[in-house]
N, C-alpha and C positions, 0 to 999 in steps of 0.2 A: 504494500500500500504506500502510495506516495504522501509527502508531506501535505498536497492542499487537498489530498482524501483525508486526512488525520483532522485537520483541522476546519473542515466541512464538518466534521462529524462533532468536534469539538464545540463547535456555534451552532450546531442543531443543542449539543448538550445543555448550553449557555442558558439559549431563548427554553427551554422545557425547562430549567430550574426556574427562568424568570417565571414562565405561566401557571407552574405549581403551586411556588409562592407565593408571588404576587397576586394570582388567581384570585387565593380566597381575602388577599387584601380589601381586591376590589368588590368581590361581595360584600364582605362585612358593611363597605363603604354604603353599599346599592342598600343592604337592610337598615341601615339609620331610618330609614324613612317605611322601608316596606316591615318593618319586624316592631323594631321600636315605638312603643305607645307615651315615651315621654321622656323628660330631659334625664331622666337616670338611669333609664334601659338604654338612652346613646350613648352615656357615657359608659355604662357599661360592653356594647357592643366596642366603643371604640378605646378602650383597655386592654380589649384581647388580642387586641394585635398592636398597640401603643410599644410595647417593646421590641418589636421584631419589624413593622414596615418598612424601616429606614433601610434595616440590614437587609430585605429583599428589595432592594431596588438594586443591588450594587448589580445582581445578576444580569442585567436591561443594559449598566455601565459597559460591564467584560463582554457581551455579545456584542456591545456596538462597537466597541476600542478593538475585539479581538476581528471584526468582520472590516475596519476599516484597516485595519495591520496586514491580514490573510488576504483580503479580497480587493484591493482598492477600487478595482473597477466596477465591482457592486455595491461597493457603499456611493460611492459618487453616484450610480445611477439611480438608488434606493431614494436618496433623499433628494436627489434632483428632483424625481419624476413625482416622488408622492413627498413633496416639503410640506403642502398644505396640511394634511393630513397627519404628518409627523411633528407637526408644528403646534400644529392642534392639541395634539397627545404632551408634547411637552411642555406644554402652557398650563394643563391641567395638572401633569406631575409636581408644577413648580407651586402653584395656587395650592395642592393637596397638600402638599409638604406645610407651606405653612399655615394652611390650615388645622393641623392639627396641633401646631406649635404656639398657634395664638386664638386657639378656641377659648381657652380657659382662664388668659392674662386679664379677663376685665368681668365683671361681675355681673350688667347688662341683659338682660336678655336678647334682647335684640342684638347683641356684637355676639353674642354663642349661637342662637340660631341661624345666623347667616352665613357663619366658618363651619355647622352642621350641614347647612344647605348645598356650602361649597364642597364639603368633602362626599354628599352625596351624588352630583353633579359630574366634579375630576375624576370620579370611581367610574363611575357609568358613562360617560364618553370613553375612555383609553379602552374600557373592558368591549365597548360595541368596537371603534375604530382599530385594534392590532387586528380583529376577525376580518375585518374590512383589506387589512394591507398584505395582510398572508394568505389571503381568498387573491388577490391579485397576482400577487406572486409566485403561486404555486398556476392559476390560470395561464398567466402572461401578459404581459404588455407591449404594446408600439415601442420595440427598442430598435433603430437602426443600423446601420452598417458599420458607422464609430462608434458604438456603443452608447447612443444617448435615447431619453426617453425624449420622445416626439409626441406623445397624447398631452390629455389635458386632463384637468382632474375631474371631470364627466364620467370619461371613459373608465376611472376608477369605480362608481358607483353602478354596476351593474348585479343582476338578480344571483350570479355566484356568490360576488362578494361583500354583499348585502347579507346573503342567508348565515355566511359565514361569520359576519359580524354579530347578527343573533347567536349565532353557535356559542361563540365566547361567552356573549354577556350573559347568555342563562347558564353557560357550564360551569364560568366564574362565581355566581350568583347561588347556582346548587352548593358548589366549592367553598362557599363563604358559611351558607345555611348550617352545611355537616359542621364545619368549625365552630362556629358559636355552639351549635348542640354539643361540642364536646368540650369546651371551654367555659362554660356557663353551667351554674344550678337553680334550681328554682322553676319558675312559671315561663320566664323566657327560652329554657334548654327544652320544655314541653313543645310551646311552642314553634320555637327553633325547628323542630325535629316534622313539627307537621307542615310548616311551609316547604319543610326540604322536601318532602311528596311531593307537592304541588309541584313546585320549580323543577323538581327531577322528570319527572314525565311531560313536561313541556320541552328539556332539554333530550332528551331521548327524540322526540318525535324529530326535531330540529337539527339534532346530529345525525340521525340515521339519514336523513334527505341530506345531509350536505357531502357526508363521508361514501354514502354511495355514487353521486354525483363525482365527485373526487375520484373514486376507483373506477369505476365506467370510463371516463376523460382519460387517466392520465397516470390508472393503479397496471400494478403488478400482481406478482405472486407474492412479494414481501410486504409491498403494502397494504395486500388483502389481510394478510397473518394480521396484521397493526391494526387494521381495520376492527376484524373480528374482536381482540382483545379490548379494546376501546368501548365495543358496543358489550359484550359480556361482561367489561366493570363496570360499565355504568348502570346496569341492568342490579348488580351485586350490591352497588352499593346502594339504590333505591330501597333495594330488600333488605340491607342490612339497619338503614337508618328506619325504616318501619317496626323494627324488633328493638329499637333502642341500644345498638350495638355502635354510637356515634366512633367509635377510633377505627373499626372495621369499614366504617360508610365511608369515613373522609380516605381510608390510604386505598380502596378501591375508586373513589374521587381522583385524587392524585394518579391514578395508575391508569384510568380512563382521558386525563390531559399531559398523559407522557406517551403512552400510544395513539395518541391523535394528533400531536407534535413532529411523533416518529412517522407517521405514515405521510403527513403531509412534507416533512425535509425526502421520506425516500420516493415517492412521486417527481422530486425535482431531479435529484441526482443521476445523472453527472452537471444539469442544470443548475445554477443559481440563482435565473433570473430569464424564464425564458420570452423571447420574442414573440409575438402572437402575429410578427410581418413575415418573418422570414425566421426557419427553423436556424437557421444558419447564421442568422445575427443573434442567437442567443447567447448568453455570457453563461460560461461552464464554468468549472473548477480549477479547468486548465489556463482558458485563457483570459479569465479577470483573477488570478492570484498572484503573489508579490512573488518574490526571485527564493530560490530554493534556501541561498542563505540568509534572509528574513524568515521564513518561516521556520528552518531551525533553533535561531533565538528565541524566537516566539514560543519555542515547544519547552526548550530549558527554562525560561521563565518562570511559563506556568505551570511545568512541573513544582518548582519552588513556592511560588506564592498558592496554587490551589490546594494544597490539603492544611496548610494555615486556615484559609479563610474558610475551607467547610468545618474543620475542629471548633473554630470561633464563635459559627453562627449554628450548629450544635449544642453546644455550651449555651448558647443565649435560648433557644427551646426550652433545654433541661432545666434552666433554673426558673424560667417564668411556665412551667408546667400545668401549676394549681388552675383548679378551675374560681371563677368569681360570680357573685351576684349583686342582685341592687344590694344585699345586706351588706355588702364592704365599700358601698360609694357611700361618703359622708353627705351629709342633707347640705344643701348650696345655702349661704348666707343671703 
């Protein structure tokens, strides 16, 4: 296997920590509003992930740093062609960010409800719009003969990569549901646990039309495997969270947005970014990756610095583990 196979494989691994993690971020963020019945169930909702969101965004960091290092000529086209859209996305990460950092600096109701409003908002645009940009990406775009995108961002918004942006936001949104059920005690984890029904059998219906559409287009025999797996955890974890088994629903969760990750990077490959003009202007592995010795550094690197950083943010799980309820948020002055 050559080096820009290594590291194909390596920013598929990147983007599937990002959407594991960050996944059920952006739920929690989507249930402030759909779960939560009042200012102490948000803040309890946004507790459960208050110690850890930060640390999953680094994963969004190393896929784009590692994709713009490995790949230049597909990060150039990636944000050329969909700036608006990724722009979008990063306007909301930045507004998220501090909105959680300055939800609580002022006593007001009105300054807390509005950085609630916003962190329900920045959650639910990012979670609908990556569906949106990897529903493109894995379809294809107007990329020409020098490698640049030539569409407009019209041509972004069509019926694949529309469906696929629901895909996210209800599998993130399931994602988020199991976590609070297993993060929470009380009337909210009940709860928790029966919206996750709901949202799960909406996102079943939603995946199965998108990941078939997917295999039909543009699947293989591997990617059917991923396929299958995908659509049988997510089937497990509905039935697990129905039994009250939330640790079993969320890592069959998780295993249904790492096989659906996996199937849509193996659909691309040897592809990174295919042309929808010409098969032949598509940007491969081969010929949008950096010089064999760049990507050797790249791999000593991250040899070094990656099992730091997963030991780290392991460590920051296991210590904030317990579960919480409104009985541990103190009454607001």
């Amino acid at each position: 296997m050559e080096l820009h196979d290594v590291w194909f494989v390596l920013i598929a691994v990147l983007w599937t920590g990002y959407f594991f993690l960050e996944g059920f971020d952006f739920g929690v963020g989507v249930l402030t509003k759909l779960l939560a019945r009042d200012r102490k169930e948000r803040r309890v909702l946004i507790n459960t992930i208050g110690p850890v969101w930060d640390g999953n965004e680094v994963w969004l960091l190393s896929a784009g740093g590692a994709t713009f290092a490995a790949f230049p000529d597909w990060y150039a086209t990636l944000f050329s062609g969909f700036y608006l859209p990724l722009l979008l996305i990063l306007i909301c990460l930045i507004v998220r960010g501090v909105s959680f950092e300055y939800r609580h600096k002022r006593p007001e109701e009105n300054w807390q409800r509005n950085w609630e409003n916003a962190i329900f908002w920045t959650s639910l645009i990012p979670a609908f719009l990556w569906g949106v940009a990897f529903g493109n990406i894995v379809r294809g775009v107007k990329i020409d003969a020098q490698k640049e995108y030539v569409g407009n961002v019209l041509d972004l918004l069509n019926a694949y990569s529309i469906l696929g942006g629901l895909v996210t936001l209800t599998l993130f949104t399931f994602h988020g549901t199991v976590f609070v059920a297993l993060k929470t005690v009380g009337d909210i984890r009940v709860r928790a646990r029966a919206l996750a029904l709901r949202v799960g059998l909406l996102t079943a219906v939603l995946a199965l039309g998108f990941l078939t559409w997917t295999q039909a287009t543009r699947g293989d025999s591997a990617s059917l495997v991923a396929m299958i797996v995908a659509v049988v955890s997510l089937v497990a974890a509905i039935a697990a969270v129905r039994v009250g088994r939330e640790g079993w629903s969320f890592a069959f969760s998780g295993v249904t947005i790492v096989a659906a990750v996996a199937m849509l990077f193996l659909t691309l490959f040897p592809n990174v970014m295919p042309s929808s003009l010409d098969d032949a202007w598509s940007l491969t592995v081969t010929n949008a990756s950096s010089t064999p010795y760049t990507l050797k550094i790249m791999t000593w690197c991250a040899g070094i610095a990656t099992p730091v950083v997963l030991l780290y943010q392991g460590w920051t799980y296991w210590v904030f583990r317990k579960r919480i309820g409104t009985q541990h948020i103190a009454d607001a002055h």
